[in-house]
N, C-alpha and C positions, 0 to 999 in steps of 0.2 A: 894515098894521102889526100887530104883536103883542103884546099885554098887555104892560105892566110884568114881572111876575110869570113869562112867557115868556122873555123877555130876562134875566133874571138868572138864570135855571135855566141857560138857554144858557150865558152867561159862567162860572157855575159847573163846566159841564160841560167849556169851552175851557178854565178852572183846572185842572179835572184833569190835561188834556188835558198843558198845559205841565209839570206835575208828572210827568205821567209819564216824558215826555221826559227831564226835572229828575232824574228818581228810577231811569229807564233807560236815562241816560248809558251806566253802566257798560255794560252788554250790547253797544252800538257802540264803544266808546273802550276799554275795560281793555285786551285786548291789541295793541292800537298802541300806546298809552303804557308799556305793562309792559315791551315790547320795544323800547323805547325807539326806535321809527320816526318817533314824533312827538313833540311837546312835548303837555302836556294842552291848552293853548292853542288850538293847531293843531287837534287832536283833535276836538277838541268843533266845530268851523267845518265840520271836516269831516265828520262825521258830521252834523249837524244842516242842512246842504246838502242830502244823500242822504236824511234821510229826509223831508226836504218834496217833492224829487223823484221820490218814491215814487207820487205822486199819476197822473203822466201816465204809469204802470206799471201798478199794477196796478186791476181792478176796483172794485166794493162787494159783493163777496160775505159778508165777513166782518160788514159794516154790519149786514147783512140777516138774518143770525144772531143778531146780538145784539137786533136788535129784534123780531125775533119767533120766536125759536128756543128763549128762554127764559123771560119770561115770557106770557102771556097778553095781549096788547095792550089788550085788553077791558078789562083791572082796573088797567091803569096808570092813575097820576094824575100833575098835576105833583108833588105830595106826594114822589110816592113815587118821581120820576126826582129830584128834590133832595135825599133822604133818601139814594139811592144814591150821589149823585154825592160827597156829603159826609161819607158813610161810607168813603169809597175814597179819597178827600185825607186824611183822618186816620189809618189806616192806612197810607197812603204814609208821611207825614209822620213820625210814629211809626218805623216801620223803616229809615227812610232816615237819620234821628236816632241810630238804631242801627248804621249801617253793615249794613242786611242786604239782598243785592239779590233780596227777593220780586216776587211781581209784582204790575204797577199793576191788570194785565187782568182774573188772577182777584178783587182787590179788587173790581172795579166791578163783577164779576157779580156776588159772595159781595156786597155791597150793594144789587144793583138785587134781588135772591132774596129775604135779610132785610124787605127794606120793605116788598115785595107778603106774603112772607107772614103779618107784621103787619095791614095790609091785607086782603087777601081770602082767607088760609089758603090749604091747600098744594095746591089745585084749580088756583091762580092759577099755579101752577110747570107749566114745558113738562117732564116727566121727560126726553126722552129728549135733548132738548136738554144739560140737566143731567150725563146719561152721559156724552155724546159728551165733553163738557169736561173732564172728570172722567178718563175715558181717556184722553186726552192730556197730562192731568197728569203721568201715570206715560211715556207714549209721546215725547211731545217729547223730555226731557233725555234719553231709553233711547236714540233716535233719534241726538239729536245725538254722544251718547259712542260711540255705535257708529261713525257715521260720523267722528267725528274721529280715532278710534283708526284706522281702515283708509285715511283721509288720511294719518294720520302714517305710517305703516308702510307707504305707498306711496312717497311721499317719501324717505323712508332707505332704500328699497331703490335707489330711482330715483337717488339720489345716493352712495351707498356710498364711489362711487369719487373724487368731490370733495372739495376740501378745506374745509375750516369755514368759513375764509375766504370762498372762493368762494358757498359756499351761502348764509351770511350776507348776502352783497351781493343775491344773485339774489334772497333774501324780504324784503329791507327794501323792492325797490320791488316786488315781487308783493305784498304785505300793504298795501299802499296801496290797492290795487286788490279786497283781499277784504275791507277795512275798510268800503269804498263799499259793494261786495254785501250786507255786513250790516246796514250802516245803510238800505240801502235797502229790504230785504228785513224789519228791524224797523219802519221809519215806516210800511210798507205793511197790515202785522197789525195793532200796534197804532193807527193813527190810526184806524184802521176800526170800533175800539170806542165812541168818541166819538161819532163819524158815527150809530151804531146807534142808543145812547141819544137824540140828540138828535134821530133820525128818526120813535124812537117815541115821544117828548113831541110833533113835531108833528103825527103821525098819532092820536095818543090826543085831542088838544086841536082836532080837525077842520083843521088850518091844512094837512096833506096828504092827500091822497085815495087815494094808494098808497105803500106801503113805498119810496120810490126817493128816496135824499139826494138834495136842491137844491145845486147845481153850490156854491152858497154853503159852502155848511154841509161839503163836498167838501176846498175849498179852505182852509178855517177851522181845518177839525183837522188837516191837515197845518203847516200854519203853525205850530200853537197845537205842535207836538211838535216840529219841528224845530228853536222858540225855545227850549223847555222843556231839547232835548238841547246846546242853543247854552252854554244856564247850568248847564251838570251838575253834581252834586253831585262830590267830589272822594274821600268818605267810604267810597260803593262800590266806585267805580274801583279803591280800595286792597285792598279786600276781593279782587273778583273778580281782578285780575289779575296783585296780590302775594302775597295769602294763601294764596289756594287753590294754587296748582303757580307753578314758575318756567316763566317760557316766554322760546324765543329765538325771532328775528324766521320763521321754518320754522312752528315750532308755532303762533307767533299768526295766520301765513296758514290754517293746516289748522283750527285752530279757527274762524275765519271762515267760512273758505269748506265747513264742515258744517254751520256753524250757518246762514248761507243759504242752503244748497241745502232744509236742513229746511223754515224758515221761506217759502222760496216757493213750497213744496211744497203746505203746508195750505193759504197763503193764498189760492192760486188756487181750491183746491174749495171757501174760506168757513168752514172751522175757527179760531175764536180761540183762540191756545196762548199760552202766557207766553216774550215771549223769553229772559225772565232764564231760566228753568229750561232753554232749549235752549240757550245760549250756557253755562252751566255745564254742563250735560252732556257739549258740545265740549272744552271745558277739560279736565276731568275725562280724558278719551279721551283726549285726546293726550297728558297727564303721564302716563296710566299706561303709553306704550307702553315708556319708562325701567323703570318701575319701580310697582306699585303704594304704594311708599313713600313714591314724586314728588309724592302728591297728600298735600295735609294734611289728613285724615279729620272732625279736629275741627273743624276751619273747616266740610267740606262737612258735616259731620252736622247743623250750626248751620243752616245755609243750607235743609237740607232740612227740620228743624223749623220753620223762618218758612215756607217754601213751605206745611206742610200747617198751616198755622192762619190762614191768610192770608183764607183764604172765608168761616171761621166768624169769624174775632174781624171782618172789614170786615160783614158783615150782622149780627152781632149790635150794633155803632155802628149802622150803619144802623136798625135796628130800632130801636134805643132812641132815636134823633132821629125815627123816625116818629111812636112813643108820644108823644114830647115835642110835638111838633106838635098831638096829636089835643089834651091836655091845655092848651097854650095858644091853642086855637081855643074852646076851652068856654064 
């Protein structure tokens, strides 16, 4: 059995876990709800299905990443896995309050970063780990807009000659089906950040002898994200897949199905990317194959300011609950 003090890091880190879910509702449901294929109701069952499913899909390569690709395993402490974990619910919580769909993923890194290097200074940080993520900040959403824009403009070539009518029918049930790929292809990246942290609290606290999630701890955070995307916030939803572009039941299959072809792309080689930023990059691609006018700039310029503050303001919480810790241990 495992310390008190083990068990509530854990539960703290399945809180995320569920928040994220909570908080990246939107990235699996905006566009089926937007295009009104489903009810949000509906929505959320279905995506939060798919991405607990995700489990007996894909790998732990991404697990494996986060636990040792970033920080130093060496200098973690439990301190400093509950200081990250609850730097990245606050900043969830925070933006999610906001209506802004940043991401949970880079949260928890820009918090598990902030604590250790409170902690043990900037020796304690993996750099190159650091890069990689950092590059795909800018790469995922380039990724997903590129790919949703030559989706869509396959599509309208491919149908020219159908009528609206007809097309409409054929992607209200084809979007059912790329609503799944996304959701599964999101619960497979993201659960896998949870996994990592709580791989490396019990590899740092001796309770594991090698980097390898216990089948437990597997099944824990997929559950804990597909409850999380069960209860979705409704606040982003509106953001992602009202404000930013209109989409018909066509466009919300092609944004789907680039935003999962991205997403199961990295996850297989173990890159953690933010799905929200690749699922807005689809969006993005596909409105503009209309028009760059389709998309409403002031929404995404919004979206893209929470994206780049997202690692600094969740580590610097982090950071300052580490300090607070050090000061009520004294």
């Amino acid at each position: 059995m495992f310390p008190l003090e083990i068990w509530v890091i854990i539960l703290a880190a399945l809180a995320f876990d569920f928040i994220n879910g909570f908080h990246d509702a939107a990235n699996s449901i905006a566009t089926v709800v937007s295009t009104r294929v489903l009810s949000p109701r509906y929505a959320v069952f279905w995506a939060g299905f798919f991405n607990f499913a995700a489990f007996g899909v894909f790998g732990v390569h991404v697990a494996k990443t986060i636990a040792k690709g970033v920080v130093d395993p060496s200098t973690v402490t439990p301190v400093v896995i509950f200081a990250a974990v609850l730097g990245a619910i606050i900043w969830n919580l925070i933006t999610w309050w906001l209506g802004l769909p940043t991401s949970s993923s880079h949260a928890l890194i820009g918090g598990f970063v902030g604590a250790a290097l409170v902690k043990a200074g900037p020796g304690a940080i993996i750099v190159a780990g650091i890069v990689k993520i950092a590059v795909f900040i800018v790469l995922s959403p380039l990724l997903g807009t590129v790919l949703g824009f030559l989706a869509m403009w396959a599509v309208t070539w491919l149908f020219r000659r159908s009528t609206p009518r007809l097309v409409n029918q054929v992607f209200r049930r084809l979007q059912l089906v790329s609503a799944a790929a996304f959701s599964l292809s999101h619960g497979g990246n993201d659960a896998q950040k949870t996994m990592g942290i709580i791989t490396v609290l019990l590899y740092s606290t001796g309770h594991l002898k090698e980097f390898q999630p216990p089948i437990w701890v597997v099944m824990a955070s997929f559950l804990a994200i597909g409850l999380g995307t069960t209860f979705g916030g409704w606040r982003i939803v509106k953001t992602m897949g009202m404000n930013l572009t209109k989409l018909q039941p066509v466009g919300g299959f092609c944004a789907e199905t680039a935003g999962a072809a991205t997403l199961i792309s990295v996850t297989l080689t173990g890159i953690p990317v933010s799905t929200t930023h690749t699922i807005t990059g689809a969006i993005v691609g596909v409105g503009s194959t209309r028009r760059l006018s389709a998309v409403k700039w002031g929404v995404a310029r919004r979206i893209v300011w929470a994206w780049v503050l997202t690692m600094p303001m969740a580590g610097g919480i982090a950071a300052l609950l580490f300090l607070a810790s050090r000061v009520v241990h004294r």
